[in-house]
C-alpha positions in Angstrom: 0.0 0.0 0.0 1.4 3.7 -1.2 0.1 6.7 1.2 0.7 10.5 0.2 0.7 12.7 3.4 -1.0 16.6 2.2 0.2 19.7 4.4 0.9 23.1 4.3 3.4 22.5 7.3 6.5 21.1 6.3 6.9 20.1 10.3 3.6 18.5 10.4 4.4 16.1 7.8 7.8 15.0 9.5 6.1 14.6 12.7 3.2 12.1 11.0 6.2 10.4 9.2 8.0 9.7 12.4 5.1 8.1 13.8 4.8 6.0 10.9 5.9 2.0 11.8 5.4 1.7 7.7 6.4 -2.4 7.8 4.4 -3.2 10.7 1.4 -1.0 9.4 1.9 -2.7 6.1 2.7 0.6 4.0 5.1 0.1 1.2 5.8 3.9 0.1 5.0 7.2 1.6 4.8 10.4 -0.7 4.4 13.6 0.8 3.1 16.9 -0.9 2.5 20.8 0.5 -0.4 21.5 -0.9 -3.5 19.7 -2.9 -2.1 21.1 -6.2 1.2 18.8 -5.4 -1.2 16.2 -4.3 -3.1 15.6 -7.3 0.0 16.0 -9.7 1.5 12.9 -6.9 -1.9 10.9 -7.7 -1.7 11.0 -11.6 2.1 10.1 -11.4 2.0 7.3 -8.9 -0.8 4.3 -7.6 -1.9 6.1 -4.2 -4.1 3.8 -1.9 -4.4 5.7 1.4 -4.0 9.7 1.4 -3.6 11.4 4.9 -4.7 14.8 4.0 -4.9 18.6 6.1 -8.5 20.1 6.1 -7.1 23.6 5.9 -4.1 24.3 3.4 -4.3 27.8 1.2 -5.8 28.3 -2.2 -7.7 24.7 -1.9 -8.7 22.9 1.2 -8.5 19.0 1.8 -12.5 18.6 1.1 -11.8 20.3 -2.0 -8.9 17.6 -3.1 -11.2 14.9 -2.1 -13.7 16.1 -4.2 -11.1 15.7 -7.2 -10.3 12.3 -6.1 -14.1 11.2 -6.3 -14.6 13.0 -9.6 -11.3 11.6 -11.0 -12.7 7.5 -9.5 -9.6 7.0 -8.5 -10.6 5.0 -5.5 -8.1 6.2 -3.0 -9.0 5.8 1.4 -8.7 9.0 2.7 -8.0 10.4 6.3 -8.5 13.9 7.5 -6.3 15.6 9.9 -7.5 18.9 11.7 -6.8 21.0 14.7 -10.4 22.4 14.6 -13.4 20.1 16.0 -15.8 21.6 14.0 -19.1 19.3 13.4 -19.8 21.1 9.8 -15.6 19.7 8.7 -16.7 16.3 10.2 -19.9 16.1 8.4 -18.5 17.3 5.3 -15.6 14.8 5.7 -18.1 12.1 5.9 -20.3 12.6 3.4 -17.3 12.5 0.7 -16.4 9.2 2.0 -13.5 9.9 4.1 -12.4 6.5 6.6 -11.7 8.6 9.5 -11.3 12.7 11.1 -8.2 13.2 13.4 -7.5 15.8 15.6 -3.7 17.6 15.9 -2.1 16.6 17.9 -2.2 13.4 16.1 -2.0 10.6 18.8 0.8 7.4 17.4 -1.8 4.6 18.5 -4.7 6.4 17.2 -2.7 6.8 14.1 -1.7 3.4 13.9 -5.3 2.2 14.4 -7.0 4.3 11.9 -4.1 3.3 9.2 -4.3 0.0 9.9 -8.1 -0.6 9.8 -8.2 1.5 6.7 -5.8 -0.6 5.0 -7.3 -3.9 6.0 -10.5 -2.2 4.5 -9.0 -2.0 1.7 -7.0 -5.3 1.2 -10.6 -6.7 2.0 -12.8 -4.6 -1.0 -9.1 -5.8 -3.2 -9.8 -9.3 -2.7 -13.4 -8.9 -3.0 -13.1 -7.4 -6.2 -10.4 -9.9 -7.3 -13.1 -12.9 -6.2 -15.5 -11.4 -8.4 -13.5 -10.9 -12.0 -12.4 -14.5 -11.3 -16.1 -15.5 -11.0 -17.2 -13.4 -13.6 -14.5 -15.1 -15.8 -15.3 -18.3 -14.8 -18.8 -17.5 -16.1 -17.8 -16.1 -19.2 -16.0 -19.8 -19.9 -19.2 -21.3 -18.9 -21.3 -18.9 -20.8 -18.6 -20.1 -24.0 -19.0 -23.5 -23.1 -22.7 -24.0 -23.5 -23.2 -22.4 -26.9 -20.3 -24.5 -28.6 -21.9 -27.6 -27.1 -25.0 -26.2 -28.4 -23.7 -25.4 -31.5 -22.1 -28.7 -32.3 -25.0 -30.4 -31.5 -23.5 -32.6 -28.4 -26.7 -30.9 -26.2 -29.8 -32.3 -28.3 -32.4 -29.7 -30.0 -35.2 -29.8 -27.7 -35.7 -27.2 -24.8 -35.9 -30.0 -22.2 -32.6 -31.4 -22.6 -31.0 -27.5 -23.0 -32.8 -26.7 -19.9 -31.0 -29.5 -18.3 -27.4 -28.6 -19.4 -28.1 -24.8 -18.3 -29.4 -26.4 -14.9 -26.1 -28.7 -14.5 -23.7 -25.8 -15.4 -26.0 -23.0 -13.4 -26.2 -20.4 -16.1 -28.6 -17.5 -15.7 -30.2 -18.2 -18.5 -34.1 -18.9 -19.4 -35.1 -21.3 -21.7 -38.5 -19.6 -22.4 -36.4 -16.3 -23.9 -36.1 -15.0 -27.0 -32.4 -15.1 -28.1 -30.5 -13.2 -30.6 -27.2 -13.4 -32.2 -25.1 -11.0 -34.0 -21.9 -12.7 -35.7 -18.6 -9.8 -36.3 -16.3 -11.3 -38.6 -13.0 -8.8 -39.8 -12.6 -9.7 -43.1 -9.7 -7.2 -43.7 -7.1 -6.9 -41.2 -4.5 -4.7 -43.3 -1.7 -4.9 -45.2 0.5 -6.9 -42.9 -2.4 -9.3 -42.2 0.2 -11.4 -39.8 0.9 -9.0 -37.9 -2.2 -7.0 -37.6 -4.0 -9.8 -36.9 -2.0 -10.2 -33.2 -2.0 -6.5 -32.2 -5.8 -6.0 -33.5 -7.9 -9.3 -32.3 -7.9 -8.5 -28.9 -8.6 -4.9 -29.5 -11.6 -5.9 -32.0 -12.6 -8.5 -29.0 -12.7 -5.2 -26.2 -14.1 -2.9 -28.5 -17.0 -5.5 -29.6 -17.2 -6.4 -26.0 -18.1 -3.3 -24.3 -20.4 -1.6 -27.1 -22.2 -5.0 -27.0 -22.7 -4.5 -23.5 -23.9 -0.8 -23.6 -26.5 -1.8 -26.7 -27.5 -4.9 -25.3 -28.2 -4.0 -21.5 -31.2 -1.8 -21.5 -33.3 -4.4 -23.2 -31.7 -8.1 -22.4 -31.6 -10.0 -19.2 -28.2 -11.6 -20.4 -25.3 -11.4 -23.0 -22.1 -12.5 -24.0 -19.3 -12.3 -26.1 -16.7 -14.7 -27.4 -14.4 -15.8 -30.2 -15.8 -17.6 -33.0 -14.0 -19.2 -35.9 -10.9 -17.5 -37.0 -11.6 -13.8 -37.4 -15.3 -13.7 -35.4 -17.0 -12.7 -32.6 -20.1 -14.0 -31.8 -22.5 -11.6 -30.0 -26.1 -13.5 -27.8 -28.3 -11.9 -25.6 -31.3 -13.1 -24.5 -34.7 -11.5 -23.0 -38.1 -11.7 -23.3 -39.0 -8.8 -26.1 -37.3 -10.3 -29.1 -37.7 -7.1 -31.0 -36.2 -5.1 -29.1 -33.2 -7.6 -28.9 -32.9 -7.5 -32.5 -33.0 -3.5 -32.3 -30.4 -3.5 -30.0 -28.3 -5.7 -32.2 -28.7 -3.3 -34.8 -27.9 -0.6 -32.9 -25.1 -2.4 -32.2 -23.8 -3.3 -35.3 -23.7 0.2 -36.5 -21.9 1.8 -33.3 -19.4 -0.9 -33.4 -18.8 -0.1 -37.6 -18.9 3.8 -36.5 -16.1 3.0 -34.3 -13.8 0.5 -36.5 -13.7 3.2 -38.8 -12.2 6.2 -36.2 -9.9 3.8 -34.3 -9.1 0.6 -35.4 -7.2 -0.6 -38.6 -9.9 -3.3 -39.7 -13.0 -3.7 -41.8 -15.9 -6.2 -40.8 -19.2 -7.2 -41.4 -21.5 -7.6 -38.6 -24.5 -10.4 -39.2 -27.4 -9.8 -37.3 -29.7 -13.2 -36.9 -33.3 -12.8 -35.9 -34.8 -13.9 -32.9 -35.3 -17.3 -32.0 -36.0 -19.7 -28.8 -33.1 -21.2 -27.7 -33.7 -24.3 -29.5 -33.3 -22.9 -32.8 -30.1 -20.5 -32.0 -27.8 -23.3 -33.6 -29.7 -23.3 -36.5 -29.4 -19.2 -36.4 -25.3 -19.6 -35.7 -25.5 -21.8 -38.2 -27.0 -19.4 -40.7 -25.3 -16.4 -39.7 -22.1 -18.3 -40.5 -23.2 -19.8 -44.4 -23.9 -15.8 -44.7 -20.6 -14.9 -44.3 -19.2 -17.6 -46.6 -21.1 -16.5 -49.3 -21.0 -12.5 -48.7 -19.5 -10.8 -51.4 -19.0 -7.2 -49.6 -16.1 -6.8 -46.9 -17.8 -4.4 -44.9 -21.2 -3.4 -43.4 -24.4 -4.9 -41.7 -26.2 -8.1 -43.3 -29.4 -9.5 -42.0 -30.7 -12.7 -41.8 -34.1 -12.9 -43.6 -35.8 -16.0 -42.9 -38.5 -15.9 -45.6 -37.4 -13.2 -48.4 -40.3 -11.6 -50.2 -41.0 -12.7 -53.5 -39.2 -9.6 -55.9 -41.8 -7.7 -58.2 -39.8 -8.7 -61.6 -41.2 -8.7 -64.8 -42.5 -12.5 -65.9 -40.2 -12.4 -68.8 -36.9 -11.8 -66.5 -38.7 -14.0 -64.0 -38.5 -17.0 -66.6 -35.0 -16.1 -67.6 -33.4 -16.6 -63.7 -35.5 -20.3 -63.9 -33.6 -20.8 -67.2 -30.4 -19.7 -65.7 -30.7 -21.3 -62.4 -31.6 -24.8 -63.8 -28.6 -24.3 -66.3 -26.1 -23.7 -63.2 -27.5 -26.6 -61.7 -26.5 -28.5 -64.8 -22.9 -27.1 -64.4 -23.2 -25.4 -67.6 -21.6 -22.3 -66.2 -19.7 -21.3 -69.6 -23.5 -21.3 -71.2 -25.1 -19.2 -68.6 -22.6 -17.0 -68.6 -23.0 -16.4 -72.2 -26.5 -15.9 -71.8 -26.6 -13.5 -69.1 -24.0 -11.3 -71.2 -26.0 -11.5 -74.2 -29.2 -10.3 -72.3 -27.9 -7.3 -70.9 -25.9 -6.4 -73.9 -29.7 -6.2 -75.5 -31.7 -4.5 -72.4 -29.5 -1.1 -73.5 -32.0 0.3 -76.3 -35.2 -1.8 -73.7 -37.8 1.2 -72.2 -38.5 -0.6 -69.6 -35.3 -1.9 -68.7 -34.8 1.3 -66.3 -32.8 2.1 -63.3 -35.7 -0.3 -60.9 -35.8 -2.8 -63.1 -31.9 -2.9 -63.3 -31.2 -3.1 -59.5 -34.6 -5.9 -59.7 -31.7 -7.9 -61.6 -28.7 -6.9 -59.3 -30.5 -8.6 -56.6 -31.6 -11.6 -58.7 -28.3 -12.4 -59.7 -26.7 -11.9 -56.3 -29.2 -14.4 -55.3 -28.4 -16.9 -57.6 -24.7 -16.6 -57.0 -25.2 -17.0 -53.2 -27.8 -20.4 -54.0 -25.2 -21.8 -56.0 -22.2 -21.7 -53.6 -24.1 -22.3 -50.8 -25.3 -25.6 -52.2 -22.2 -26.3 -53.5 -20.0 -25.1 -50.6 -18.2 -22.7 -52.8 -16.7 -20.0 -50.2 -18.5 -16.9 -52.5 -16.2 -14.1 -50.2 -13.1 -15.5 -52.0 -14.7 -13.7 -55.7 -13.6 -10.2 -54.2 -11.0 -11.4 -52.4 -8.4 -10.3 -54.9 -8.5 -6.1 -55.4 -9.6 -6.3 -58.9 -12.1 -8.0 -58.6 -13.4 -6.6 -55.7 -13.5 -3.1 -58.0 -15.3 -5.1 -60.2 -17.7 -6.2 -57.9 -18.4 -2.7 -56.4 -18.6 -1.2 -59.9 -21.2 -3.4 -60.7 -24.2 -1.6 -60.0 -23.7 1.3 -61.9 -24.8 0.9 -65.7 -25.2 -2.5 -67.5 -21.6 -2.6 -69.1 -20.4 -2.5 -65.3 -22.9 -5.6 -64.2 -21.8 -7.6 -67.5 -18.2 -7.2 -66.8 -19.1 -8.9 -63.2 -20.8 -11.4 -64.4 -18.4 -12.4 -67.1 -15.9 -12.2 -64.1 -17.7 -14.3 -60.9 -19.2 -16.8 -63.1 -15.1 -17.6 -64.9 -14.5 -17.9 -61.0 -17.0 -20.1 -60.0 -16.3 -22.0 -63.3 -12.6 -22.1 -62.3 -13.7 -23.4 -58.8 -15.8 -25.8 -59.5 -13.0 -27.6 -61.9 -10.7 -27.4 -59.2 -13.2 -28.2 -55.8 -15.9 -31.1 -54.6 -17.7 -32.1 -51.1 -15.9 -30.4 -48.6 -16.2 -33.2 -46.5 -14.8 -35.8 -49.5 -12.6 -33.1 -50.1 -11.7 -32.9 -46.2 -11.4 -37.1 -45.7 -9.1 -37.3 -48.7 -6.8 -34.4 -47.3 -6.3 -36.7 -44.3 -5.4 -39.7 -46.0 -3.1 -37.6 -47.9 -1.4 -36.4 -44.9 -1.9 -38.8 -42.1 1.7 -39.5 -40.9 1.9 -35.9 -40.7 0.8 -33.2 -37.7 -2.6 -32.3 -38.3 -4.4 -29.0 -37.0 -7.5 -27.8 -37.6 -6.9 -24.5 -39.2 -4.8 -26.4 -41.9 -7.4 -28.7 -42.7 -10.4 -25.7 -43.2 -7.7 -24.0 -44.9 -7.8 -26.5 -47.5 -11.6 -26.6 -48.4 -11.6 -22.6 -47.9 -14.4 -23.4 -45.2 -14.3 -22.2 -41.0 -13.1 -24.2 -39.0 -16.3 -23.9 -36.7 -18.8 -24.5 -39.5 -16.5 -27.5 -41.2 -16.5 -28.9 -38.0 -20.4 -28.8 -37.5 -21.1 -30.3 -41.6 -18.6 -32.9 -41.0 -19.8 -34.2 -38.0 -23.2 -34.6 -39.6 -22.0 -36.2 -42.6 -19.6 -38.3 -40.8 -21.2 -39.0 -37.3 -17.9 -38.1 -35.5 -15.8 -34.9 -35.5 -12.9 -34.1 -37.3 -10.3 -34.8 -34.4 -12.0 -38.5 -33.8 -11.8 -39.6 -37.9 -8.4 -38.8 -37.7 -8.0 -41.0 -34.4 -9.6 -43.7 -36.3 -8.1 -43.6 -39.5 -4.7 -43.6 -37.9 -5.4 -46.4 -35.6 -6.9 -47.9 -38.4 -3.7 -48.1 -40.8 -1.4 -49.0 -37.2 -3.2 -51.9 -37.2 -2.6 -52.4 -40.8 0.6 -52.0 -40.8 1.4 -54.3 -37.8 -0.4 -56.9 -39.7 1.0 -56.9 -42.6 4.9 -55.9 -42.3 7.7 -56.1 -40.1 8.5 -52.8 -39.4 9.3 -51.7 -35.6 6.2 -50.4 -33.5 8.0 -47.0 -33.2 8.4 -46.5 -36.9 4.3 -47.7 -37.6 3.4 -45.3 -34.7 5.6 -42.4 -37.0 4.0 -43.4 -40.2 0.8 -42.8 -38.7 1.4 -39.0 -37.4 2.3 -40.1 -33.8 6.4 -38.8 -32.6 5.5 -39.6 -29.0 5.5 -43.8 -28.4 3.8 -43.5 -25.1 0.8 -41.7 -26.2 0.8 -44.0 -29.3 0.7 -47.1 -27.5 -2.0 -45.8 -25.0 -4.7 -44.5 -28.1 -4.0 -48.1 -29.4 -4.5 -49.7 -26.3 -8.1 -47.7 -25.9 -9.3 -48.2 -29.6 -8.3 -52.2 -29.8 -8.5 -53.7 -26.1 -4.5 -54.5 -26.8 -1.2 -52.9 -27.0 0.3 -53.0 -30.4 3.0 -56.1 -29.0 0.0 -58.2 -28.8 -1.5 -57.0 -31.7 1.2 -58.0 -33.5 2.1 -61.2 -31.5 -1.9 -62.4 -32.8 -2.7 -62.5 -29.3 -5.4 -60.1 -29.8 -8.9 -60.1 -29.3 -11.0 -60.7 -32.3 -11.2 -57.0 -32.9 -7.5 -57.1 -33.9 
């Protein structure tokens, strides 16, 4: 503990100081100033904890500097000294939250006793406060916990069996809420991405946190933030008005946007997901999630429409996106291409074809795009991802030359893409096989199907019935058992053809999977499993 002695007589602060047993009392360092002017300029250079302060100094009195200190929060115990035993000083004293009032002469033991009960005060409200940002944290894990078990489906859809996990891990949280979800994802982190990246994900994550919390406390009984995927945040809270949730989302989004632009170096798009009973806020992850894998801009809000509006198009354009969306789902992207070129390149002497009509088609066509990669698992975002094309892209509304251009460009892409890409989780099985005796992380493996992690983790589960983690497991123990079968090559060197450096931890993953150690395996002393 730091104290800062304030008076106007130099004598009077040697005299406290004397008294001062600063090990027994527990007092690391005492500062000393002559007047509140050198007090305050103490308190902004140094932590102060306990200030021992004169009522009556010139120009501005000790009630006065303790009035700063309150304005200023800086949470500082404070004890007057005075040699007047006015009631009006006392009262004053008290109401600004002073510990104690001395009287001059200052007695040592009184001294001593005042000090020290201050500063167990305070070492008391310390820990206090320390007890609570570890339960709040602890909370926050919790909190985390129970919406990626939710969200990879190990806690069953039904509110019965959610109600039950939130009961076993005592959440705060009501089952019979609306919930909402609004999913920040930084899809531009700079020039030196690498390095950006480290210095700006925990400032994104603060920033997010605490406008999230101002938006979303007037309306919602609960929220949270936490990492999700790669470059996200996902934002819940929960309440009983889910309108106002979503507003508050909104409201959200755009402060949060409003800010990134002042102070921080990124650009992100905030998804805002309607509200849902808890039941359904997988699903509404889920969706938020297959948004931005298909979202074409790199900044701004997107919404979540459940059930889009059917667009007021003229029938003969209305038949033309049927034609065009059966013909992508043909693969006979080269044709529709050609098509849609052709079209436009004949709307430019069409009356009707005016500025409504032309942003009817914009949308239709952005539609179709984001249909076909989401069907097909085609990450859309990565068609702007190089500059030119992301020109292109923003160009594209403005005059039917513009749009054509885009068109001739996304749908090469997608062509080019398709060539080159399948199932993601084919795609994802086969990368494994390919690279089994090697280390294998998650981030590497969405990497290779241009998928996140979160959401190829979710698809392959259901495809699959196990995660990503447990088909590797398998498939490694899998070919061990293969290989001790069928060739004569030491145990260590099978448990390093199949990704494993560490023998111990080898032998005990084949122990668990086969009933066996590989010896016995080998020795055919096996059960019938191996």
């Amino acid at each position: 503990m730091n104290l800062l002695i304030v008076d106007d007589e130099i004598s009077s602060i040697r005299a406290v100081s004397h008294m001062l047993d600063q090990e027994t009392i527990g007092i690391d360092h005492c500062f000393t100033a002559l007047s509140a002017a050198e007090a305050r300029q103490c308190m902004e250079e140094n932590q102060i904890d306990l200030l021992l302060c004169d009522i009556e100094m010139p120009q501005q009195s000790g009630l006065e500097l303790l009035e700063w200190v309150n304005r200023q929060q800086l949470q500082i115990s404070c004890i007057y000294m005075t040699c007047y035993a006015e009631f009006s000083y006392a009262q004053k004293a008290i109401q600004l939250g002073s510990e104690a009032y001395l009287l001059k002469p200052i007695d040592p033991e009184e001294l001593k006793s005042v000090l020290t009960a201050a500063i167990q005060k305070r070492q008391a409200l310390q820990a206090a406060q320390s007890a609570s940002r570890l339960l709040a944290e602890d909370q926050d894990n919790l909190f985390h916990q129970f919406w990626q078990e939710l969200f990879y489906e190990e806690i069953p859809s039904n509110r019965p069996a959610i109600a039950a996990r939130i009961g076993q891990l005592g959440l705060p949280l009501d089952p019979a809420w609306y919930y909402c979800t609004c999913l920040v994802v930084v899809r531009n982190w700079g020039k030196d991405m690498e390095t950006t990246h480290r210095l700006n994900r925990y400032a994104v994550h603060n920033v997010v946190t605490e406008l999230f919390e101002g938006a979303a406390g007037p309306a919602s009984s609960f929220f949270t933030v936490f990492p999700f995927g790669q470059h996200g945040q996902m934002c819940i809270c929960g309440g009983e008005d889910g309108a106002a949730l979503f507003r508050c989302c909104r409201s959200f989004a755009e402060q949060y946007l409003s800010s990134e632009r002042k102070y921080l170096e990124v650009r992100s798009v905030c998804y805002l997901g309607q509200p849902t009973h808890i039941e359904d806020a997988a699903e509404e992850m889920e969706c938020l999630m297959r948004m931005d894998n298909s979202h074409l801009k790199n900044n701004g809000i997107s919404v979540h429409v459940k059930a889009e509006p059917a667009l007021p198009v003229e029938s003969d354009l209305e038949e033309r996106f049927q034609r065009w969306s059966g013909l992508l789902e043909d693969g006979q992207l080269e044709k529709t291409r050609t098509e849609i070129v052709a079209y436009l390149s004949s709307q430019e002497d069409n009356v009707w074809f005016n500025k409504k009509r032309f942003r009817q088609f914009n949308s239709r066509y952005s539609g179709l795009l984001t249909a076909y990669a989401e069907k097909h698992h085609f990450p859309l975002n990565q068609l702007t991802a190089d500059p030119q094309n992301a020109h292109c892209f923003e160009m594209s509304d403005r005059g039917l030359d513009n749009m054509a251009a885009w068109v001739e460009r996304s749908l090469s892409l997608l062509e080019q893409q398709a060539a080159a890409s399948d199932d993601p989780v084919q795609a994802t099985q086969r990368f494994i096989e390919e690279h089994l005796s090697e280390k294998l992380d998650m981030a590497q493996i969405a990497e290779n199907v241009h998928l996140n992690q979160d959401y190829l983790t979710r698809i392959f589960k259901r495809a699959t019935g196990t995660s990503i983690k447990g088909y590797i497991v398998n498939r490694r123990m899998e070919q061990a058992k293969l290989l001790l079968e069928t060739s004569h090559l030491p145990i260590a060197d099978v448990a390093y053809r199949v990704g494993y450096y560490n023998y111990t931890s080898f032998n005990r993953i084949f122990k668990k999977t086969y009933g066996v150690s590989p010896q016995s395996c080998r020795r055919g002393a096996a059960s019938p499993s191996c």
